[in-house]
Z-matrix of the N, CA and C atoms (Angstrom, degrees):
N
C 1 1.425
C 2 1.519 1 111.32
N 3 1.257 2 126.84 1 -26.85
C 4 1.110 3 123.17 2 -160.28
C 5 1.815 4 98.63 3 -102.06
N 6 1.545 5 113.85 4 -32.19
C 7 1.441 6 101.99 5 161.29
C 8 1.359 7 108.93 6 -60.00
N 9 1.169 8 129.88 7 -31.52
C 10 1.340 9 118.00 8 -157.31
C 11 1.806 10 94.84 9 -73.52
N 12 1.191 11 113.10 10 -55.52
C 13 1.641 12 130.97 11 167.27
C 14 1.929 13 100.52 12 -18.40
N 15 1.191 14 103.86 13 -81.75
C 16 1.520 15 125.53 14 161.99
C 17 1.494 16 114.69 15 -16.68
N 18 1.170 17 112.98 16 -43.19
C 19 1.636 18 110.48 17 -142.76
C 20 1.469 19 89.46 18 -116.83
N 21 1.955 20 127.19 19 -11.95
C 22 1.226 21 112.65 20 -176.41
C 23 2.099 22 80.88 21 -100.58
N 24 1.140 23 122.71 22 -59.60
C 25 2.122 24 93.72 23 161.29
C 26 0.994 25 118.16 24 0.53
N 27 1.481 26 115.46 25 -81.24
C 28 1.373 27 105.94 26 -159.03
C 29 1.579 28 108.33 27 -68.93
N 30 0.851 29 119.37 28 -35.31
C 31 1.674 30 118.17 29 -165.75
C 32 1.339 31 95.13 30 -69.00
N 33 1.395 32 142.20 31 -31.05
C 34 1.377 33 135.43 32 -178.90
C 35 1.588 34 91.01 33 -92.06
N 36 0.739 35 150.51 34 -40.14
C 37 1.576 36 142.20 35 150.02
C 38 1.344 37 103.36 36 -26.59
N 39 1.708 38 138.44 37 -90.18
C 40 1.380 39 132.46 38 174.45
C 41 0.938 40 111.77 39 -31.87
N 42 1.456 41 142.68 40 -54.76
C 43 1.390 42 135.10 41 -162.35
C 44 1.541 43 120.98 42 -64.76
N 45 1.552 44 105.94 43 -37.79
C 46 1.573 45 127.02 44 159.80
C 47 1.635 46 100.22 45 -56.28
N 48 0.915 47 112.04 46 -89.27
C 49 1.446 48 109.44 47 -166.92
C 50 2.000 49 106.98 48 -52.16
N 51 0.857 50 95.52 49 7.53
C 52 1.865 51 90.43 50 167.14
C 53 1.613 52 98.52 51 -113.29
N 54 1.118 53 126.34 52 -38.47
C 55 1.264 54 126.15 53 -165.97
C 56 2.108 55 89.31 54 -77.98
N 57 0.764 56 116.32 55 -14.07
C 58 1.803 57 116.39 56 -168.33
C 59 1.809 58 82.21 57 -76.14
N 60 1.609 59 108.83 58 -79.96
C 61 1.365 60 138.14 59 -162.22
C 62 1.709 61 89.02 60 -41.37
N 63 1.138 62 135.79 61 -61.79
C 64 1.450 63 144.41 62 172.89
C 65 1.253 64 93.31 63 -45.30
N 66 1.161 65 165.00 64 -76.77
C 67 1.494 66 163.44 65 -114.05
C 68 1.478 67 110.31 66 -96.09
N 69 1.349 68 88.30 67 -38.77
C 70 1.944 69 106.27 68 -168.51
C 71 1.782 70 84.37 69 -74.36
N 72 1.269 71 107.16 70 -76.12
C 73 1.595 72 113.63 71 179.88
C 74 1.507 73 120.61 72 -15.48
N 75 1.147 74 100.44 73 -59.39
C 76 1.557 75 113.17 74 172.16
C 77 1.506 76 129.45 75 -82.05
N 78 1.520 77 104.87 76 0.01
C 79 1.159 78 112.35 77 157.02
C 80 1.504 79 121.79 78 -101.26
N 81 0.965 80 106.73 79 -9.31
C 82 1.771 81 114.38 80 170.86
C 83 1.647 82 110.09 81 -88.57
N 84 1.453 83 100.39 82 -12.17
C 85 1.425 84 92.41 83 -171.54
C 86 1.841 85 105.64 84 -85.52
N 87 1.967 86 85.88 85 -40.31
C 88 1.375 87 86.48 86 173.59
C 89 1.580 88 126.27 87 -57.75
N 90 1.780 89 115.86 88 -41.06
C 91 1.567 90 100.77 89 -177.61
C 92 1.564 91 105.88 90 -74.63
N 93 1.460 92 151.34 91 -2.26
C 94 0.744 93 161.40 92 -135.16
C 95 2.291 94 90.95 93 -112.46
N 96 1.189 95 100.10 94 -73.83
C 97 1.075 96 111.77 95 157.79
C 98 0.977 97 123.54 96 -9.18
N 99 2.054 98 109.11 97 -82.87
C 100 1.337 99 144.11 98 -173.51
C 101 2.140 100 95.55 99 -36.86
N 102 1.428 101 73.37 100 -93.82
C 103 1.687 102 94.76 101 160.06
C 104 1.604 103 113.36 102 -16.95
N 105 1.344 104 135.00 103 -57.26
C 106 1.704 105 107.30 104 163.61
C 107 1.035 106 122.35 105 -69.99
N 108 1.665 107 124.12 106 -21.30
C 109 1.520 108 114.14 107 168.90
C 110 1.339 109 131.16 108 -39.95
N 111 1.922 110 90.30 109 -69.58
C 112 1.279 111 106.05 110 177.74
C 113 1.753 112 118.54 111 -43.96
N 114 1.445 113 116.88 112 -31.20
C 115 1.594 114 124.50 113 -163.50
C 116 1.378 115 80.83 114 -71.58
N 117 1.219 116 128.37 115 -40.50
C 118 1.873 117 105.53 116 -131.95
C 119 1.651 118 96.37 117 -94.28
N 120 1.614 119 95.91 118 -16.10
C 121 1.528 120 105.84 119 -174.61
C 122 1.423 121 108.31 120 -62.83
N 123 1.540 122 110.21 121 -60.79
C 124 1.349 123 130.55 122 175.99
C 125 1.669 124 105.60 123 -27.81
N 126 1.737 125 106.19 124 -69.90
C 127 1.400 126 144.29 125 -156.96
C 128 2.272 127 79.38 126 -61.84
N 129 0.600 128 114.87 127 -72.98
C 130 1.796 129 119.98 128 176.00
C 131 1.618 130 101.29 129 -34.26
N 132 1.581 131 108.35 130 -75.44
C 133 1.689 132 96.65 131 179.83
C 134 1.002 133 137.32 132 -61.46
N 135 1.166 134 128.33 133 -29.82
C 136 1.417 135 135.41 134 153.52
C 137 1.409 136 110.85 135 -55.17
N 138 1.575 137 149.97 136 -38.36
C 139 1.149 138 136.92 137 -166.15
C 140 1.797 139 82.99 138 -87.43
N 141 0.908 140 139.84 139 -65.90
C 142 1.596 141 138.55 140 167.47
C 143 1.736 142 108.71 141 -4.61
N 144 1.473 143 106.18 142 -94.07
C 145 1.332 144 137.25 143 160.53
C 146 1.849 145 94.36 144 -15.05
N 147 1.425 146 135.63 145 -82.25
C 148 1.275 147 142.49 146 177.35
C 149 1.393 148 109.30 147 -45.69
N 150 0.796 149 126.93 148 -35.57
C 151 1.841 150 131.46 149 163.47
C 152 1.053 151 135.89 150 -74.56
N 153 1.572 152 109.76 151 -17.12
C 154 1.093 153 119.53 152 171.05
C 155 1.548 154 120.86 153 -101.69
N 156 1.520 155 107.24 154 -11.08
C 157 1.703 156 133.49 155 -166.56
C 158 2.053 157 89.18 156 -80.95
N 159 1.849 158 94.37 157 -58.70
C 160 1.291 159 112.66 158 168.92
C 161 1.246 160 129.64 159 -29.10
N 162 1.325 161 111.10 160 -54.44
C 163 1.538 162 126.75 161 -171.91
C 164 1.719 163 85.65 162 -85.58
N 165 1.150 164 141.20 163 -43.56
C 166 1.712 165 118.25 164 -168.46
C 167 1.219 166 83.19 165 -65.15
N 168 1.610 167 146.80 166 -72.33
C 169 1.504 168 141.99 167 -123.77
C 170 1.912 169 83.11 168 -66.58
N 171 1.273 170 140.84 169 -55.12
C 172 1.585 171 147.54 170 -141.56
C 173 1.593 172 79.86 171 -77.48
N 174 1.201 173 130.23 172 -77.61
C 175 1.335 174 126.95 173 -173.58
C 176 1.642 175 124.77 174 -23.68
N 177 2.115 176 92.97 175 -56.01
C 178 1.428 177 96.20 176 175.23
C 179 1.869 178 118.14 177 -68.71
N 180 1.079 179 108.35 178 -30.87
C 181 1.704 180 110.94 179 167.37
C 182 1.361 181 128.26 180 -55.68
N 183 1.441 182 112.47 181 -38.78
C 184 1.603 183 128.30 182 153.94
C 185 1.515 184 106.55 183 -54.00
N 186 1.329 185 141.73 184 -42.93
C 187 1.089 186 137.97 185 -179.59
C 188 1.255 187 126.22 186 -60.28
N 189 1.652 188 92.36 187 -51.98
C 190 1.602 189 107.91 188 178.99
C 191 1.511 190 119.64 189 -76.99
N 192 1.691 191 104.27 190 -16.71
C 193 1.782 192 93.06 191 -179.84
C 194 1.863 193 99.92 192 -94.89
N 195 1.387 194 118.32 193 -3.97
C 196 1.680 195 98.97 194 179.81
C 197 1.455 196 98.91 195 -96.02
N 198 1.486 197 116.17 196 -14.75
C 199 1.593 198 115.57 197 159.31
C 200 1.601 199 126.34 198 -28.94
N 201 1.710 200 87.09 199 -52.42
C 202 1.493 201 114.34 200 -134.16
C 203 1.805 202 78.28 201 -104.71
N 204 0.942 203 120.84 202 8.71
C 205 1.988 204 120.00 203 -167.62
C 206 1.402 205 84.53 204 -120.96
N 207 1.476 206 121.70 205 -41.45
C 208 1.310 207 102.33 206 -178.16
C 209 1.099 208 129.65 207 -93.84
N 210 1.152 209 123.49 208 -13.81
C 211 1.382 210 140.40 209 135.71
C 212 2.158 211 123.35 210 -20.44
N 213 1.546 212 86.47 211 -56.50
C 214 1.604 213 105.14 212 -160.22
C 215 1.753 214 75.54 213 -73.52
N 216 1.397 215 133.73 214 -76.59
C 217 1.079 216 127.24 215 164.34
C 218 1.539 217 136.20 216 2.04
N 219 1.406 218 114.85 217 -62.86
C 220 1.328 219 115.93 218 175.62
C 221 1.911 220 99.30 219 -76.15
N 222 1.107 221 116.26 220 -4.70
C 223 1.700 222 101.08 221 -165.16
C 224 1.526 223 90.78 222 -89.92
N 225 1.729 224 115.95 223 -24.45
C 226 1.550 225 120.50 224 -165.46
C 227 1.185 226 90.15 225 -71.22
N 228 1.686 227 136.44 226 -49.55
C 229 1.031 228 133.50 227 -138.39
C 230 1.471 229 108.81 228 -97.12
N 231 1.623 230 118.50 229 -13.50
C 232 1.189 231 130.65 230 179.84
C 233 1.601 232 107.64 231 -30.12
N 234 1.376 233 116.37 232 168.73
C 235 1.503 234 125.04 233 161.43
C 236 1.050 235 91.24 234 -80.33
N 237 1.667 236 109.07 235 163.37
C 238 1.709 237 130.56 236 140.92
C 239 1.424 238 126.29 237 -64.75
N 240 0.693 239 129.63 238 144.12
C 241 1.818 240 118.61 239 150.72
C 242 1.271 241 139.92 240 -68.31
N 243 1.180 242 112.04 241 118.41
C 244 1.956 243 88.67 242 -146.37
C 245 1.688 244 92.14 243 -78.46
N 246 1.390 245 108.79 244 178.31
C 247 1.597 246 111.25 245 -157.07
C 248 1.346 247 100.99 246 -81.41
N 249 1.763 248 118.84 247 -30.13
C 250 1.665 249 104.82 248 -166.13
C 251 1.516 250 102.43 249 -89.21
N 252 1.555 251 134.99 250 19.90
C 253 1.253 252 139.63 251 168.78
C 254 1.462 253 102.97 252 -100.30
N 255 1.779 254 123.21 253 -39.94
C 256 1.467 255 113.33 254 155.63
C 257 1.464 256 121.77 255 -67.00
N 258 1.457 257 122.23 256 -13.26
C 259 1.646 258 106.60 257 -173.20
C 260 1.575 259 85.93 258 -76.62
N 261 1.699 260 126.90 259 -43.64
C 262 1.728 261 105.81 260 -151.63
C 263 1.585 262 87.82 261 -86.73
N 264 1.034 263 146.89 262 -29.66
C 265 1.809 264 119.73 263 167.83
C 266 1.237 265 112.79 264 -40.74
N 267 1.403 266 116.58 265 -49.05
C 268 1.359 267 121.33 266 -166.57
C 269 1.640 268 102.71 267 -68.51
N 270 1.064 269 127.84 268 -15.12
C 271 1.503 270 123.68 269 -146.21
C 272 1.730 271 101.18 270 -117.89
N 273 1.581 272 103.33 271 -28.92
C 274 1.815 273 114.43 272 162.74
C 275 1.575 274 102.34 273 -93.87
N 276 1.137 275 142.65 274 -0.54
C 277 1.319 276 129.72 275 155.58
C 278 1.787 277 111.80 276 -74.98
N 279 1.018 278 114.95 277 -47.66
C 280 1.365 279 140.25 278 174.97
C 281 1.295 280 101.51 279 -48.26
N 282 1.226 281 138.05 280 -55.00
C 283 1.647 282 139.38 281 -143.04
C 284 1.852 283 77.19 282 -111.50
N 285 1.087 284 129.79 283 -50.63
C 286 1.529 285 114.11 284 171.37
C 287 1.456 286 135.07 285 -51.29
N 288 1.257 287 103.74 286 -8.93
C 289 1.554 288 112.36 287 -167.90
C 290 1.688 289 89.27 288 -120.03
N 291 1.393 290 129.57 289 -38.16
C 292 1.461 291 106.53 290 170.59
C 293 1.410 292 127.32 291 -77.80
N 294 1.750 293 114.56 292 -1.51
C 295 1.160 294 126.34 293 158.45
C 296 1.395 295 118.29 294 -52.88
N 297 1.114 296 113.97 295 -53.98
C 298 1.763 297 138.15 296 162.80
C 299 1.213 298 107.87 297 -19.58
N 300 1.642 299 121.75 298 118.51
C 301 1.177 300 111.00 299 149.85
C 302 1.501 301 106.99 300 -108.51
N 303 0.859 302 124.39 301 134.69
C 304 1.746 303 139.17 302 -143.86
C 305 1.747 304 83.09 303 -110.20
N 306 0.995 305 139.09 304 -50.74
C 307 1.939 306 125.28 305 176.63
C 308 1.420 307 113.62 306 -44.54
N 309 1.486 308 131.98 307 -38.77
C 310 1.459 309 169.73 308 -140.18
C 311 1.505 310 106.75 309 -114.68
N 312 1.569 311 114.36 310 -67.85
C 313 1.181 312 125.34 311 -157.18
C 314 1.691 313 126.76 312 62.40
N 315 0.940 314 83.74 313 43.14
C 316 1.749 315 92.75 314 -176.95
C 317 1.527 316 110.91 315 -135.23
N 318 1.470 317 125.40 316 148.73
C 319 1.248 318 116.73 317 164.64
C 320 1.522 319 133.42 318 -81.30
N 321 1.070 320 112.36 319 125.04
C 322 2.030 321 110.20 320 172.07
C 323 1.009 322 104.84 321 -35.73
């Protein structure tokens, strides 16, 4: 009787220690699991997040080159200066600088 006592111990002993070894197992599987979720989630928002960073930077470049077209544009389309408005700049820069006495720095 008392082996028999003995021998149902141990077997509820094995069964514990299988049901432990089973528990752990299935708990490694679960953080294991967990753990690719979380990666792929991350690995998803970030490629998201970069596509969306992407698409502002392409947007702002579209901005800045029809800026920069309309810009080049108004410089094509600018007036000239006609020449007898550059001869008298040129001709009151001239009479301003021989006004100059440059030892002094002052004008006559």
């Amino acid at each position: 009787m008392q082996t028999e006592i003995i021998n149902k111990v141990l077997s509820v002993e094995d069964r514990a220690q299988k049901i432990i070894r089973d528990s752990e197992r299935s708990a490694r599987d679960i953080v294991t699991e967990a753990q690719a979720k979380a990666n792929e989630m991350v690995r998803s928002s970030l490629k998201g997040e970069r596509e969306r960073q992407n698409a502002v930077i392409a947007r702002a470049q579209d901005d800045a080159d029809a800026q920069l077209a309309e810009y080049e544009a108004s410089l094509a389309g600018a007036q000239r200066l006609d020449p007898d408005l550059l001869d008298n700049v040129a001709t009151l820069i001239v009479e301003k600088v021989c006004m100059t006495d440059f030892d002094e720095g002052t004008a006559q």
